[in-house]
C-alpha positions in Angstrom: 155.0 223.8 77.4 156.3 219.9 77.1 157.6 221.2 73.3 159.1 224.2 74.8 161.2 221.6 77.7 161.6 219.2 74.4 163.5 221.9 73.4 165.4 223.2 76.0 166.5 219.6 76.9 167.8 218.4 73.4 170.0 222.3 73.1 171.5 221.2 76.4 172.2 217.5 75.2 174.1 219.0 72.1 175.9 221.4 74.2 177.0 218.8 76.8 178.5 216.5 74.0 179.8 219.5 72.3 181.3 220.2 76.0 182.8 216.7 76.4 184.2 217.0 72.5 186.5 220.1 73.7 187.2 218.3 77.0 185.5 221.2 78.8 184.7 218.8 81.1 183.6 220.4 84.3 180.9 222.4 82.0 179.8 219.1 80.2 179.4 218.6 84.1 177.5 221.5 84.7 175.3 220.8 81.6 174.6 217.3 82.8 173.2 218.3 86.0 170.4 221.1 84.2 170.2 218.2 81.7 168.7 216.1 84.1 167.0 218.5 86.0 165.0 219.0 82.6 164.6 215.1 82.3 162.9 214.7 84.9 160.1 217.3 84.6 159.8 216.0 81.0 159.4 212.5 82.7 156.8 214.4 84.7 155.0 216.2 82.4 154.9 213.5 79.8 153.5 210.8 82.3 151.5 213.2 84.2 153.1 213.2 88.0 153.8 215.4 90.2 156.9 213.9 91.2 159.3 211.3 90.5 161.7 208.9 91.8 162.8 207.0 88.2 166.0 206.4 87.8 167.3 208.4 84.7 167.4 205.2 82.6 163.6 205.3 82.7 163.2 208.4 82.2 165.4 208.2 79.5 163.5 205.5 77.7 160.2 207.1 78.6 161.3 210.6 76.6 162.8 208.2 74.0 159.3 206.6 73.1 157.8 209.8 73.5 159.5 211.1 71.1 159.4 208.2 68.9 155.3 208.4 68.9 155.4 212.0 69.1 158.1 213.1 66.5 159.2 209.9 64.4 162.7 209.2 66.1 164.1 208.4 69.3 166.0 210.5 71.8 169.2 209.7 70.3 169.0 211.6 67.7 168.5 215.3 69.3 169.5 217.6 65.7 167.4 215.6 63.8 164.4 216.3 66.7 164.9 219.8 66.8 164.9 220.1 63.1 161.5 218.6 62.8 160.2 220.8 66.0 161.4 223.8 63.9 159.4 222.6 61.3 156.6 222.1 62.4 156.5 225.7 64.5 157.0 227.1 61.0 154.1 225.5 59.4 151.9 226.6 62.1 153.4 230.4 61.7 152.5 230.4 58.0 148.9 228.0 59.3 149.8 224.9 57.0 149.2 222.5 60.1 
C-alpha cells in the first residue's frame, strides 16, 4: 500500500515540475493540490495516524527520511526513487528478493 502512494506521489511530483517547465501553470496547480493530498496520507501511513495537522514542511522531511532509510535517497530525487521501486518489483516478479 505505502509503496503503491510512494508511487503515485513521486509520478505526480515529476508531472508538477514538468507542468511548471511548460508554464502550464494552473495544472502544476492542480497537481500540487493531489500532491499534497497524497503527502499527507503518506505522512499518515508512514508514522502510523489517523490524522494529521503537520505542516507540509514536516511532512516533507518525514517522507524524505523515509525514503532515505527505506530506498537509499532522499525525496528530492523522485526518478532516481522510482527507478529503484521498479527494481525492486522486478526482482520480486522473477523471486530474486
Amino acid at each position: 500500500m505505502i509503496e503503491n502512494l510512494v508511487i503515485e506521489y513521486f509520478t505526480l511530483r515529476i508531472t508538477k515540475m514538468s507542468h511548471i517547465k511548460g508554464k502550464r501553470y494552473s495544472e502544476a496547480a492542480e497537481t500540487r493540490d493531489k500532491e499534497k493530498v497524497l503527502l499527507k496520507q503518506l505522512f499518515c501511513l508512514i508514522n502510523s495516524l489517523q490524522e494529521s495537522d503537520e505542516s507540509t514542511f514536516d511532512m516533507d522531511k518525514s517522507l524524505s527520511k523515509y525514503c532515505l532509510e527505506t530506498y537509499g535517497c532522499s525525496s528530492e530525487s523522485p526518478k532516481k526513487i522510482l527507478t529503484i521501486i521498479d527494481r525492486e518489483q522486478k526482482l520480486k516478479s522473477i523471486g530474486l528478493k
